[in-house]
N, CA, C and O atoms as CSV, one atom per row, in Angstrom:
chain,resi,resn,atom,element,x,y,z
A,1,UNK,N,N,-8.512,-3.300,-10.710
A,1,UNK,CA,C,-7.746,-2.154,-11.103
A,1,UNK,C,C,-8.043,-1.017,-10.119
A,1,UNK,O,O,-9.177,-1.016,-9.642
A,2,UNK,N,N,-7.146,0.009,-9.721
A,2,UNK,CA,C,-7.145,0.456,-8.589
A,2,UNK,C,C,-6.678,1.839,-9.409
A,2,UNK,O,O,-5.804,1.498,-10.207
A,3,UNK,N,N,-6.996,3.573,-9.525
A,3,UNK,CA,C,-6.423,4.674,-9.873
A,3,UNK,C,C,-6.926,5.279,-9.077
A,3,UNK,O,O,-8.039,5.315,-8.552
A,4,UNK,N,N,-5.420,6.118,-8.946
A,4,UNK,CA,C,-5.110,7.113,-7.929
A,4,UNK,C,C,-4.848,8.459,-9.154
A,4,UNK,O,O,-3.997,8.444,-10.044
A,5,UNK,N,N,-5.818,9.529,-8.879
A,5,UNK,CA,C,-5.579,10.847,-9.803
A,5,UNK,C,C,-5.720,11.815,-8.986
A,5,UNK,O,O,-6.613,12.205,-8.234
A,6,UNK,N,N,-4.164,12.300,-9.398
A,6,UNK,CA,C,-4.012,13.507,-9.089
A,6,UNK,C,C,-4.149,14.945,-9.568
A,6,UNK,O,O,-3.569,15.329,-10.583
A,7,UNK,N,N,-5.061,15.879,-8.697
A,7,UNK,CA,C,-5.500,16.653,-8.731
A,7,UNK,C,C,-5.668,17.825,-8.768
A,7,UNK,O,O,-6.639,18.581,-8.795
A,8,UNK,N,N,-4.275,17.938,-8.768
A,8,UNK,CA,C,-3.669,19.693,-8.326
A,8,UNK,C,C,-3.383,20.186,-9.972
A,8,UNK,O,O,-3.082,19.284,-10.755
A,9,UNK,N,N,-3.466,21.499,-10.462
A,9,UNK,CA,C,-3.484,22.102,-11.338
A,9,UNK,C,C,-2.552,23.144,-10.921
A,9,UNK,O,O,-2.682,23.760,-9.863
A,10,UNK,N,N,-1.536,23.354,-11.827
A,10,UNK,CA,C,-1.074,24.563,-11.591
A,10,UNK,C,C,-1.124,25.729,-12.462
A,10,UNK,O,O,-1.299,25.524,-13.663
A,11,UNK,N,N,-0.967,27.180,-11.943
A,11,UNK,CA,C,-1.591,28.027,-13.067
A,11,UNK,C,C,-0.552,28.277,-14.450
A,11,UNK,O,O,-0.673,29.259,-15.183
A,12,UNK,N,N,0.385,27.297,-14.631
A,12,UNK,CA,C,0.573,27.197,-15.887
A,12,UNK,C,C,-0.054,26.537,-17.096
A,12,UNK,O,O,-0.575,25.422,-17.121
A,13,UNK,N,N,0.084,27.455,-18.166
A,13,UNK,CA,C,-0.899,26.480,-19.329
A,13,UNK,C,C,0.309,25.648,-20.402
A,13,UNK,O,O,0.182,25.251,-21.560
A,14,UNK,N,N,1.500,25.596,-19.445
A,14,UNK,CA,C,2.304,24.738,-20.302
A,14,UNK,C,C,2.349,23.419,-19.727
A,14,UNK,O,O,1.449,23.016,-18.990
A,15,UNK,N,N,3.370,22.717,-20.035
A,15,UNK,CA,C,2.809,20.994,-19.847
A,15,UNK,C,C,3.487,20.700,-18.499
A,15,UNK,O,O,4.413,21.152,-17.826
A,16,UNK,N,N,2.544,19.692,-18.432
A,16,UNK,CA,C,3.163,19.706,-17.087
A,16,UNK,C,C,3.607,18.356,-16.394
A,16,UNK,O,O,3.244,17.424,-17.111
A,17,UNK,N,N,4.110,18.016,-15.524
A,17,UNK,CA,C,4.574,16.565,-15.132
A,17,UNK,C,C,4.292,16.274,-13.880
A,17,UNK,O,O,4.031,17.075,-12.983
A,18,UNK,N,N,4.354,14.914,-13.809
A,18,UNK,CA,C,3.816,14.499,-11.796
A,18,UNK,C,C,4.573,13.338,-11.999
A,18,UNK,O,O,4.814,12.553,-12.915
A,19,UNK,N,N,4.989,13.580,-10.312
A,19,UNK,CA,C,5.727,12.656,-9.574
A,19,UNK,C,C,5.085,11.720,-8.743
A,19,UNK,O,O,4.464,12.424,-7.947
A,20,UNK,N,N,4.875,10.543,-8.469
A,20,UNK,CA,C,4.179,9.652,-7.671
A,20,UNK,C,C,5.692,9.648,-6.356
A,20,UNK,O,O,6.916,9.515,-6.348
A,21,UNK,N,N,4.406,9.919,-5.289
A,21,UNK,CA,C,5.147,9.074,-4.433
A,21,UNK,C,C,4.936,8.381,-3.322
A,21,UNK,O,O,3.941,8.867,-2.785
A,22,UNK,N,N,5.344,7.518,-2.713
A,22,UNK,CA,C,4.950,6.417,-1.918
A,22,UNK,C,C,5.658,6.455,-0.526
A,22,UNK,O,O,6.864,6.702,-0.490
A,23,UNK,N,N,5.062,6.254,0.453
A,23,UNK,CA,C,5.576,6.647,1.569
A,23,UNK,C,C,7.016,7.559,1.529
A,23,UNK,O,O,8.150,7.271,1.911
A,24,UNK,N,N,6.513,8.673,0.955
A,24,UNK,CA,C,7.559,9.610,0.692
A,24,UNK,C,C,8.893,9.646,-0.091
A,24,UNK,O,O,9.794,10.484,-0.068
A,25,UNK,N,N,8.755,8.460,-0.814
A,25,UNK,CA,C,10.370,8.223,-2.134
A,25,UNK,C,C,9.375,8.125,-2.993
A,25,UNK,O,O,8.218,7.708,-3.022
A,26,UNK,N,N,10.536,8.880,-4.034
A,26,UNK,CA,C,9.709,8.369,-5.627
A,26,UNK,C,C,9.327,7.222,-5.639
A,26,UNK,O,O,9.870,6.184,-5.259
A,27,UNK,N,N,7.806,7.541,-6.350
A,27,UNK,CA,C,7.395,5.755,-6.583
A,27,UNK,C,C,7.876,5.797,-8.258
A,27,UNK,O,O,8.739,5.054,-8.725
A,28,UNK,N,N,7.094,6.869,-9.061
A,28,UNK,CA,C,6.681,7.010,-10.565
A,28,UNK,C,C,6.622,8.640,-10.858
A,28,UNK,O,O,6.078,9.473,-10.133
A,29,UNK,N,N,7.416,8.918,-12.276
A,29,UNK,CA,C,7.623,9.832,-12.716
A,29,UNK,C,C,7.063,10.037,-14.265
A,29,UNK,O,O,7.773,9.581,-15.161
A,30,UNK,N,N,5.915,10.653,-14.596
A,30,UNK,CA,C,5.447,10.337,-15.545
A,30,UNK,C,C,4.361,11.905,-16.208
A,30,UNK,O,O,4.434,12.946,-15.556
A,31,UNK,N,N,3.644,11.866,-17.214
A,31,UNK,CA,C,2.887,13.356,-18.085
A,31,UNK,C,C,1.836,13.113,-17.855
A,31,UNK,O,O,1.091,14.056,-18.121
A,32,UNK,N,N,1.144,11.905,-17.299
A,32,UNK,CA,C,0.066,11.365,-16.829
A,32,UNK,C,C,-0.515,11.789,-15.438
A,32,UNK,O,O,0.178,11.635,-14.432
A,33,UNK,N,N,-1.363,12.147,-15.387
A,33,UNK,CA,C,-1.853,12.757,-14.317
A,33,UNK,C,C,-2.359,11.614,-12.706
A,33,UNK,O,O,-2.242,11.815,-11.498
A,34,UNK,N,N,-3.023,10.232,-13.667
A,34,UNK,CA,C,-3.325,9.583,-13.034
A,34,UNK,C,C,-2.419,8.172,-12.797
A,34,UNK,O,O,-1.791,7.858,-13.808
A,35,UNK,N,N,-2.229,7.217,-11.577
A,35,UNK,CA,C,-1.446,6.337,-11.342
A,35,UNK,C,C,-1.977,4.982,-11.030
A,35,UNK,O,O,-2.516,4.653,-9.973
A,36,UNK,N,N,-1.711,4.050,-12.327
A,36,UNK,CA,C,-3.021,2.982,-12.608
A,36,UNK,C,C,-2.380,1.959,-11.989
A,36,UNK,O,O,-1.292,1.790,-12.540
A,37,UNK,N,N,-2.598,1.016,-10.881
A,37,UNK,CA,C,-2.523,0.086,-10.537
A,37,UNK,C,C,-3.145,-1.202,-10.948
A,37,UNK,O,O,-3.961,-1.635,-10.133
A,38,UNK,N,N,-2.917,-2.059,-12.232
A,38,UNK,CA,C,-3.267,-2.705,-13.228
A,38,UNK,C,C,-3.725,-4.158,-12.193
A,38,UNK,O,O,-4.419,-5.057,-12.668
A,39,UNK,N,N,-3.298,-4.187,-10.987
A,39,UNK,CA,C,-3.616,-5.557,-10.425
A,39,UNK,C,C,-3.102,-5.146,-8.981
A,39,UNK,O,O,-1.919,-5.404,-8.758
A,40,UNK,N,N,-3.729,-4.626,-8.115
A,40,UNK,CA,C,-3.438,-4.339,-6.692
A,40,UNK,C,C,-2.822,-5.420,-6.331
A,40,UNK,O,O,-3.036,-6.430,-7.000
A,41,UNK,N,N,-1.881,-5.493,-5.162
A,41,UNK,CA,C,-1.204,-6.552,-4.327
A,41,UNK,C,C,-0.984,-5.940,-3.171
A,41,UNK,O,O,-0.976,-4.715,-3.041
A,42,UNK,N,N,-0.813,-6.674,-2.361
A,42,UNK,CA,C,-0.685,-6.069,-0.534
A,42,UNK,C,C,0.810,-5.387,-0.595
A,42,UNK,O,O,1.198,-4.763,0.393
A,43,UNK,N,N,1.607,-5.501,-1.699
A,43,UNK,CA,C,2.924,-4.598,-1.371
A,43,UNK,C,C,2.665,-3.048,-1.871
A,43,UNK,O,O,3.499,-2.142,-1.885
A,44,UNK,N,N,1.307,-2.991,-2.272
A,44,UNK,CA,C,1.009,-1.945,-2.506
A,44,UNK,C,C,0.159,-0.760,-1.825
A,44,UNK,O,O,-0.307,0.325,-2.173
A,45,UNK,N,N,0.219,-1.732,-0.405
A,45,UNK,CA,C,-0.499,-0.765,0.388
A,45,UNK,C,C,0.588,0.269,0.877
A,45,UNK,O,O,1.749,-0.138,0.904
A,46,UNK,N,N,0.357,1.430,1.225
A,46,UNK,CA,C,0.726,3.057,1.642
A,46,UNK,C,C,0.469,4.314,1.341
A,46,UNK,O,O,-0.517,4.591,0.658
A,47,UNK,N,N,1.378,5.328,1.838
A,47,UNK,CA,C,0.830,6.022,1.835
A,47,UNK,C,C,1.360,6.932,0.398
A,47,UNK,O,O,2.571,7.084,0.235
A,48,UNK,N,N,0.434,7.475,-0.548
A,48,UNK,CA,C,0.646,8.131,-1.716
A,48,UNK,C,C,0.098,9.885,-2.074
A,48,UNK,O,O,-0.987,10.460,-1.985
A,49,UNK,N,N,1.367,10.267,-2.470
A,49,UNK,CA,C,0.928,11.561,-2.774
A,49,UNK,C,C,1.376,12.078,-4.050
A,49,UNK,O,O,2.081,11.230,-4.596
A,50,UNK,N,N,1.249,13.143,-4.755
A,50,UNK,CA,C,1.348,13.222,-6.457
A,50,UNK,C,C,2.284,14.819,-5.662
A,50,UNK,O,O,2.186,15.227,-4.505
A,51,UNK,N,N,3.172,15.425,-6.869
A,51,UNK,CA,C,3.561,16.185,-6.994
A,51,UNK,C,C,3.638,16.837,-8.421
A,51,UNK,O,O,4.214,16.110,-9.230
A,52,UNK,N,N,3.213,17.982,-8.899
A,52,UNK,CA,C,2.883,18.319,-10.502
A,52,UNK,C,C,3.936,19.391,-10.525
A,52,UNK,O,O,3.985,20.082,-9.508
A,53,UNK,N,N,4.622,19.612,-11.300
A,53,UNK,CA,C,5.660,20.198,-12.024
A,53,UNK,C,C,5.275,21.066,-13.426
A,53,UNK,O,O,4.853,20.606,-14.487
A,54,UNK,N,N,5.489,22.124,-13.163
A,54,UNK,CA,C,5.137,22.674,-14.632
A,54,UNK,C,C,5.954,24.185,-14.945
A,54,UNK,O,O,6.488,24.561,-13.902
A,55,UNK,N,N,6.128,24.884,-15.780
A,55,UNK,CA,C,6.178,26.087,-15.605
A,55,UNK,C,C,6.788,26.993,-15.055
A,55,UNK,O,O,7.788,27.694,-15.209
A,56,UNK,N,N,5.833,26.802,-14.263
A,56,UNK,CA,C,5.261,28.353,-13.296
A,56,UNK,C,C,5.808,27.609,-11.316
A,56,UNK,O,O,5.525,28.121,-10.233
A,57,UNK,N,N,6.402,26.659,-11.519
A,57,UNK,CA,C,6.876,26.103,-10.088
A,57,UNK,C,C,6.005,24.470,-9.832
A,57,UNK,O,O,5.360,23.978,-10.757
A,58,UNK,N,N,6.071,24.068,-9.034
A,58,UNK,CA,C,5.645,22.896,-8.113
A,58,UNK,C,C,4.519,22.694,-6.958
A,58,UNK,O,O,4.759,22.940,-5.776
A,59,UNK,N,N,3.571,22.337,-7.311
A,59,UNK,CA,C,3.054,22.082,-6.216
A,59,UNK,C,C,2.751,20.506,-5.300
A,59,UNK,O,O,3.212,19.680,-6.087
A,60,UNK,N,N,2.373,19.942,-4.423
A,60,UNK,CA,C,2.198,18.693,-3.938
A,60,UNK,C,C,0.814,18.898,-3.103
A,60,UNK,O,O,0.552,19.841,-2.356
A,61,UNK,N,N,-0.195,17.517,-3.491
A,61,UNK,CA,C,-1.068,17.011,-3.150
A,61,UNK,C,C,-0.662,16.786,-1.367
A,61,UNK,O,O,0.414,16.947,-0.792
A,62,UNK,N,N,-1.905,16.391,-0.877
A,62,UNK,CA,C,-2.348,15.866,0.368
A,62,UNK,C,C,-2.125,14.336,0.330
A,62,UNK,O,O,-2.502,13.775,-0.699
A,63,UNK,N,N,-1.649,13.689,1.160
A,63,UNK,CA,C,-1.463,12.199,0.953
A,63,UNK,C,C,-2.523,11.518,1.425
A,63,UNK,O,O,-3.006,11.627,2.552
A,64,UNK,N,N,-2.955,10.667,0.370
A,64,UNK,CA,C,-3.976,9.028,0.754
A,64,UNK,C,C,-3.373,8.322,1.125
A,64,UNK,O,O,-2.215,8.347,0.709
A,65,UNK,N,N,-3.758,7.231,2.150
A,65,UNK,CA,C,-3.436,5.654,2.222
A,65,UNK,C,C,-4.165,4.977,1.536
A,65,UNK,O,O,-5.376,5.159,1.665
A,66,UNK,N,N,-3.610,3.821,0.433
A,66,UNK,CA,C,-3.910,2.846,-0.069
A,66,UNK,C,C,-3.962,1.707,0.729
A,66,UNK,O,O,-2.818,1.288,0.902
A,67,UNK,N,N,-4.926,0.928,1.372
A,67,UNK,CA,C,-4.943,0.393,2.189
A,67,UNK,C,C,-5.557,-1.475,1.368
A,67,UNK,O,O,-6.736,-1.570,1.027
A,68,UNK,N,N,-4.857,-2.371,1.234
A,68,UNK,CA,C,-5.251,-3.399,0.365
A,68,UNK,C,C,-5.544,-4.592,1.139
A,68,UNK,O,O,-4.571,-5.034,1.750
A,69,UNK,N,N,-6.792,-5.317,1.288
A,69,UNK,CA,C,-6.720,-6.127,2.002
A,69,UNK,C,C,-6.813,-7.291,1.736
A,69,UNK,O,O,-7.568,-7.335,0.765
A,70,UNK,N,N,-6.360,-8.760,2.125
A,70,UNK,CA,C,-6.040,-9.763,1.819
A,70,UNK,C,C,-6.661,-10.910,2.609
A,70,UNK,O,O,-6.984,-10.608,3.758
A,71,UNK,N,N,-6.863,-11.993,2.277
A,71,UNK,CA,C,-7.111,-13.070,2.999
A,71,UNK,C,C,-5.786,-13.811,4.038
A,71,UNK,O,O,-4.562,-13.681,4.062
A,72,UNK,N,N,-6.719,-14.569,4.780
A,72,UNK,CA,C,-4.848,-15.368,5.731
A,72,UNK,C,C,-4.359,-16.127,4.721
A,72,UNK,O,O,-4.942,-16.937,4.001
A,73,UNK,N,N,-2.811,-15.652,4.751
A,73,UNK,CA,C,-1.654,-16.368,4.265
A,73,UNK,C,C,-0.782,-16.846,4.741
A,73,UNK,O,O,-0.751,-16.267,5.827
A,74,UNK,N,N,0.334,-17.803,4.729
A,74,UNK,CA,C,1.378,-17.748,5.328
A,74,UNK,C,C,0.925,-17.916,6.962
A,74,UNK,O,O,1.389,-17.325,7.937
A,75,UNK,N,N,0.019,-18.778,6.910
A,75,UNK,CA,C,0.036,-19.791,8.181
A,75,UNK,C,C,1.091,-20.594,8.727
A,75,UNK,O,O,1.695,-21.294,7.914
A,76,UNK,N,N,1.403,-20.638,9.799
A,76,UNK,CA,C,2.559,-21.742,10.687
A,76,UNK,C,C,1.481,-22.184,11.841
A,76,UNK,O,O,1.021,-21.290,12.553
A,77,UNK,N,N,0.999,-23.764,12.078
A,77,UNK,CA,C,0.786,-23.965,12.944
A,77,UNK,C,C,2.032,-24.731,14.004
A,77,UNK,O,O,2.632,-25.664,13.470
A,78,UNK,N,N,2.244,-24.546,14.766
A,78,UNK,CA,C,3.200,-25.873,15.537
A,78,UNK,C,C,2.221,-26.065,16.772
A,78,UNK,O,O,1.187,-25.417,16.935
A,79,UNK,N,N,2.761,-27.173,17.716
A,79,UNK,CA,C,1.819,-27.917,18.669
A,79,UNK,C,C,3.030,-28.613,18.954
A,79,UNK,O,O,3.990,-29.121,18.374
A,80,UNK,N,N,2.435,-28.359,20.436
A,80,UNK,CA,C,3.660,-29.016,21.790
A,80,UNK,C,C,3.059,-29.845,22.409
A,80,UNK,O,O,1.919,-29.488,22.707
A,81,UNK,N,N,3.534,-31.451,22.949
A,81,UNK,CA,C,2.810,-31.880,22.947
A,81,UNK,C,C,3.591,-32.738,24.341
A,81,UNK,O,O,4.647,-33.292,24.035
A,82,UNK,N,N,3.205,-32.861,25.637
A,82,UNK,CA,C,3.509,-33.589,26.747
A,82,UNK,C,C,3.178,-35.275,26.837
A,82,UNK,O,O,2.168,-35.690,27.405
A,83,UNK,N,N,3.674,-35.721,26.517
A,83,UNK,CA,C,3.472,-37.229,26.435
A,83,UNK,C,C,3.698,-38.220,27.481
A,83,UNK,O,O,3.299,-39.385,27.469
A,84,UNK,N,N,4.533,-37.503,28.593
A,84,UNK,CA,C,4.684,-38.296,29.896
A,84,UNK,C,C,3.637,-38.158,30.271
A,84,UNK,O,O,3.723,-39.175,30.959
A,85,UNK,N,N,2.682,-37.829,30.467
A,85,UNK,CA,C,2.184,-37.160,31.492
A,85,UNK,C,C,0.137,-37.582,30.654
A,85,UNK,O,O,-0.836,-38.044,31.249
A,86,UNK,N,N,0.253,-37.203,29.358
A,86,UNK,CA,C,-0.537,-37.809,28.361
A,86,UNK,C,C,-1.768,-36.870,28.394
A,86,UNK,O,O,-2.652,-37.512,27.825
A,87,UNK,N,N,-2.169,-35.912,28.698
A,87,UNK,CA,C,-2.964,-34.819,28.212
A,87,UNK,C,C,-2.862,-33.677,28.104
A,87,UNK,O,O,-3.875,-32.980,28.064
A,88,UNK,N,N,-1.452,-33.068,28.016
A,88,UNK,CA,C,-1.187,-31.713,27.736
A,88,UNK,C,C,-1.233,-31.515,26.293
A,88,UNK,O,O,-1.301,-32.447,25.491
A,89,UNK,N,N,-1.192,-30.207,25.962
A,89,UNK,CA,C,-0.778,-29.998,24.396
A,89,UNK,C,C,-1.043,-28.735,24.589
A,89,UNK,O,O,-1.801,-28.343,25.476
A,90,UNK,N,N,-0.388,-27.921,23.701
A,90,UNK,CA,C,-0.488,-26.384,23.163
A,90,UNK,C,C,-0.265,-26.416,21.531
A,90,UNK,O,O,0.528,-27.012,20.803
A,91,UNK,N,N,-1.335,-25.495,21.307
A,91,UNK,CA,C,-1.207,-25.532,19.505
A,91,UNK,C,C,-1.367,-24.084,19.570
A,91,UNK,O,O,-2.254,-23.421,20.108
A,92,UNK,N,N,-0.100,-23.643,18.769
A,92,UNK,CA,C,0.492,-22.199,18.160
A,92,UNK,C,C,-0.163,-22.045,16.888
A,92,UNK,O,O,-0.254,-23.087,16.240
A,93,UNK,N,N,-0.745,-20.783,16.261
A,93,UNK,CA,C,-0.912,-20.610,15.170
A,93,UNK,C,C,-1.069,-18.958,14.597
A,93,UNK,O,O,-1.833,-18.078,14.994
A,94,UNK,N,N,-0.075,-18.928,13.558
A,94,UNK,CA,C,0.129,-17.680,12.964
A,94,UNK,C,C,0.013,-17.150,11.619
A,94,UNK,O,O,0.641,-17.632,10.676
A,95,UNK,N,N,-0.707,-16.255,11.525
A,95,UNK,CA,C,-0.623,-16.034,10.295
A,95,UNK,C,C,-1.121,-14.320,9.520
A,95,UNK,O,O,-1.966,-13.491,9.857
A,96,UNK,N,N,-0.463,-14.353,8.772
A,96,UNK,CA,C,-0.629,-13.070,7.635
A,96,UNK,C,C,-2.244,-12.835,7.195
A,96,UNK,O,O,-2.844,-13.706,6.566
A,97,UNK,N,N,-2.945,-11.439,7.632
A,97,UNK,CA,C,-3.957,-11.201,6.796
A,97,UNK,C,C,-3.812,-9.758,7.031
A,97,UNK,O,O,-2.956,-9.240,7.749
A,98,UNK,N,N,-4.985,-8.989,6.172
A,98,UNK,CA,C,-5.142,-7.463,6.424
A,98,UNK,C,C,-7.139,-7.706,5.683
A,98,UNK,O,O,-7.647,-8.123,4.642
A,99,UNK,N,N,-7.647,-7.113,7.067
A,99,UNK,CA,C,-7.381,-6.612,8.022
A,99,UNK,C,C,-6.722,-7.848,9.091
A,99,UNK,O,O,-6.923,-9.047,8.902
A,100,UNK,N,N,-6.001,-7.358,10.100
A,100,UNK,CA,C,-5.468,-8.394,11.055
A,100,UNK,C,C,-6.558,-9.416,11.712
A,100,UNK,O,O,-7.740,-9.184,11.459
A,101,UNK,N,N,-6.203,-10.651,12.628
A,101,UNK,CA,C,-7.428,-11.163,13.145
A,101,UNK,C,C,-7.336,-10.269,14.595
A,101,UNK,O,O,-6.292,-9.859,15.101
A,102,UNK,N,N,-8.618,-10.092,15.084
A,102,UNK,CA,C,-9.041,-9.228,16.252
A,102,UNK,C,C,-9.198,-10.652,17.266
A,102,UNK,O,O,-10.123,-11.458,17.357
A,103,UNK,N,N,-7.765,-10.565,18.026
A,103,UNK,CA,C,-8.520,-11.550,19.259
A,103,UNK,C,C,-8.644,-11.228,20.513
A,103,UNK,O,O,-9.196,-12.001,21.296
C-alpha cells in the first residue's frame, strides 16, 4: 500500500476538497486529503500533485514522482543463426524492467 498526503491547508475553516493529479490531468477528485494506492502497479508510476479547494480560494502542492519498480517482464529473445557456414549466431534479447538494465 502506497499514500500520497496532501499537505497544503488553506486559511479557510470551511470544508474543503482536493484534486489529485497525475502528470498534470485529473487523476482523483475527492474530501480526503490523502490518495491511497491499495496495490501499487508500474502504471502507476508519475508525477503527482494535490490541489485543495476551499472557501477562501485554491491552492496547489509541489509535485512528487511516484517512481514503482518492477522485475524483468515481457522478455523476447530471438537468435539468428548462419548455418552455411556453421558457427555464426546472434542472440537478441529484450525486455521490460524498472529500474532499467545498465549495460
Amino acid at each position: 500500500m502506497v499514500n500520497l498526503t496532501c499537505t497544503l491547508s488553506s486559511d479557510s475553516k470551511g470544508a474543503e476538497n482536493y484534486t489529485w493529479f497525475k502528470n498534470s490531468e485529473c487523476y482523483s477528485d475527492t474530501a480526503d486529503r490523502t490518495l491511497v494506492f491499495q496495490k501499487i502497479e508500474s502504471k502507476d508510476t508519475g508525477s503527482y500533485y494535490c490541489k485543495v479547494w476551499s472557501n477562501a480560494g485554491s491552492r496547489s502542492s509541489s509535485a512528487v514522482t511516484l517512481n514503482v519498480f518492477y522485475p524483468p517482464r515481457n522478455t523476447i529473445i530471438q537468435s539468428f543463426l548462419e548455418a552455411a557456414e556453421g558457427r555464426f549466431a546472434i542472440i537478441y534479447c529484450t525486455t521490460d524492467s524498472n529500474p532499467p538494465d545498465r549495460k
